[in-house]
Residue, then its C-alpha position, 0 to 999 in steps of 0.5 A: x524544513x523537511x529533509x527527505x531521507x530520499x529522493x529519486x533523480x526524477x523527483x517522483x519517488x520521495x521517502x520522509x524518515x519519521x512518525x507519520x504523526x509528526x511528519x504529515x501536520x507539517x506541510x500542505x499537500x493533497x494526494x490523489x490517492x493513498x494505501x496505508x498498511x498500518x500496524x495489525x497488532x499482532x505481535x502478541x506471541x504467536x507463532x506462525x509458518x514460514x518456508x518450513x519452519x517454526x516462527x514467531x510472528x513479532x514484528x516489533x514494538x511498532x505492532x504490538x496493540x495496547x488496548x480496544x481503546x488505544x487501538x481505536x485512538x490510535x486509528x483514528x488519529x493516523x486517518x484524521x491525517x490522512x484526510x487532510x492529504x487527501x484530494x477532495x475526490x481522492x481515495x485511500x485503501x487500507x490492509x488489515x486482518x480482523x485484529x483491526x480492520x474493524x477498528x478502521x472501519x469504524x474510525x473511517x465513518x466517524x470522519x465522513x468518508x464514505x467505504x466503497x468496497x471490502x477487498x477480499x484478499x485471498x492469498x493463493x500460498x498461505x501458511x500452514x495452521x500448525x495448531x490444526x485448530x482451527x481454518x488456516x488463515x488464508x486472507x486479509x482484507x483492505x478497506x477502499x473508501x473515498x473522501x467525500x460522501x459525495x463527490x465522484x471519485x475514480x474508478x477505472x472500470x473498463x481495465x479491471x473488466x479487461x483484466x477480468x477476462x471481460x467480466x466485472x472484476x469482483x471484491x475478492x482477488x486471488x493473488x500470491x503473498x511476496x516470492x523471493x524475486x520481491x525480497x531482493x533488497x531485503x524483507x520487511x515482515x509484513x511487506x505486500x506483493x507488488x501484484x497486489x499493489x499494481x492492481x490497486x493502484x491501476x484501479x484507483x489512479x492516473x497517470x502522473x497521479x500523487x500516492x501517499x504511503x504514511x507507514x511505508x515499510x519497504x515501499x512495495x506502494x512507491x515501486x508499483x507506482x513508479x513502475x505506473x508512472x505515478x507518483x510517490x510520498x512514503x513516510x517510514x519510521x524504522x530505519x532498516x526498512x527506509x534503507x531497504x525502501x531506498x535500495x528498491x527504488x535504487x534497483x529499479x533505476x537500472x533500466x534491465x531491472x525494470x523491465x524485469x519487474x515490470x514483467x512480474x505483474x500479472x494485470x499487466x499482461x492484459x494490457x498494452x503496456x505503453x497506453x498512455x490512459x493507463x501508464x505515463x513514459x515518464x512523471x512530470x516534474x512541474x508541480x512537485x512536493x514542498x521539499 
């Protein structure tokens, strides 16, 4: 039997402490819609900038990428997972920079899925190039692709047309990396902006639907989905980013929190806020996860 590390009072927040490999075999479920943030390899020892100063950009043994091979097994073994969790009219996003999103893509037709849109990123605040080099690297991308090559899946086209001041919303989006309201609980190195999250989500997704996070990090995925009315599983192996997952979920429970940020996200701004198609007041409870 599965332990959760933690599990919201409203059961619709729910993080496993482990390796995604060994965790996701263990249980049957099918998730509606999953957003996998899997490791880009680049901890190779670069350096990067960040607030003004010089850094590395190790993020640990976790990123550190073996060879063109291993990278591909590795890539394929995490999306055979997740395409056994996911509905059959379901569909997953995944974040990458060069270093892997071909890989994914590659691993991602070999299993049957069916890629719908490259996602242009394009991060309004990047860092500095202080090799002056080469292009300041300013986006990455996220490979949305759905299960069946065949079965429909969904598409909530009028609200992206409604957030795109009444156009068609294209595949590049210009959000901002993480601000330092995001950081509140503690950082995690790759962690993603909850506007860029809440857009995916909202996208993809109905109210009350299950969202799968196999590398869950800090769980940006699970308070964007909870903040949705959405539900979340997420599965994260280091121990101080699930302390810090489990903190932000905790933050939130405080209802003036909450609505702070929920302020802080920008698609919601064109919308009404308590439209049930879009948002539930509160997750149902009555079809829950076997532990």
């Amino acid at each position: 039997m599965i332990e959760p590390y933690y599990k919201s009072p409203d059961r619709a927040f729910t993080l496993l402490k482990g390796d995604c490999f060994e965790l996701l075999p263990q249980f049957k479920f099918k998730f509606d819609m999953i957003f996998a943030d899997p490791p880009y390899f680049l901890s190779n020892g670069g350096i990067s900038v960040q607030a003004g100063k010089i850094v590395s950009v190790d993020k640990g043994d976790w990123d550190k990428g073996g060879t063109f091979e291993d990278i591909n097994e590795f890539n394929r073994k995490w999306l055979s997972l997740c395409y056994e969790k996911l509905s059959d009219n379901g569909t997953i996003w995944i974040s990458g920079t060069y270093h892997n999103i071909f890989s994914v893509a590659n691993s991602l037709n070999d299993l049957g899925f069916k890629i719908l849109n490259v996602v242009t990123w394009a991060k309004t605040n990047p860092p500095p190039n202080i090799s002056c080099r080469y292009f300041t690297y300013s986006t990455e991308f996220i490979v949305w692709a759905r299960k069946s090559q065949k079965k429909p899946h969904f598409f909530n086209y009028d609200l992206m047309r409604k957030i795109n001041e009444g156009k068609q919303m294209t595949d590049v989006w210009r959000l901002p990396a993480i601000a330092p309201w995001e950081k509140s609980c503690g950082k995690h190195p790759t962690q993603k902006p909850l506007n860029l999250l809440a857009r995916i989500i909202l996208a993809s997704t109905k109210p009350n639907d299950w969202i799968l996070d196999p590398f869950a990090g800090s769980s940006t995925t699970g308070i964007a989905a909870n903040i949705l009315g959405r539900r979340f599983l997420g599965i994260e192996k280091e121990e101080d980013f699930a302390l810090i997952s489990k903190n932000r979920r905790l933050e939130i429970e405080n209802l003036s929190k909450f609505e702070m940020i929920r302020s802080k996200i920008k698609d919601l701004a064109q919308i009404n806020l308590y439209d049930s198609s879009l948002i539930a007041s509160e997750p149902e409870t009555d079809y829950d996860l076997p532990f």
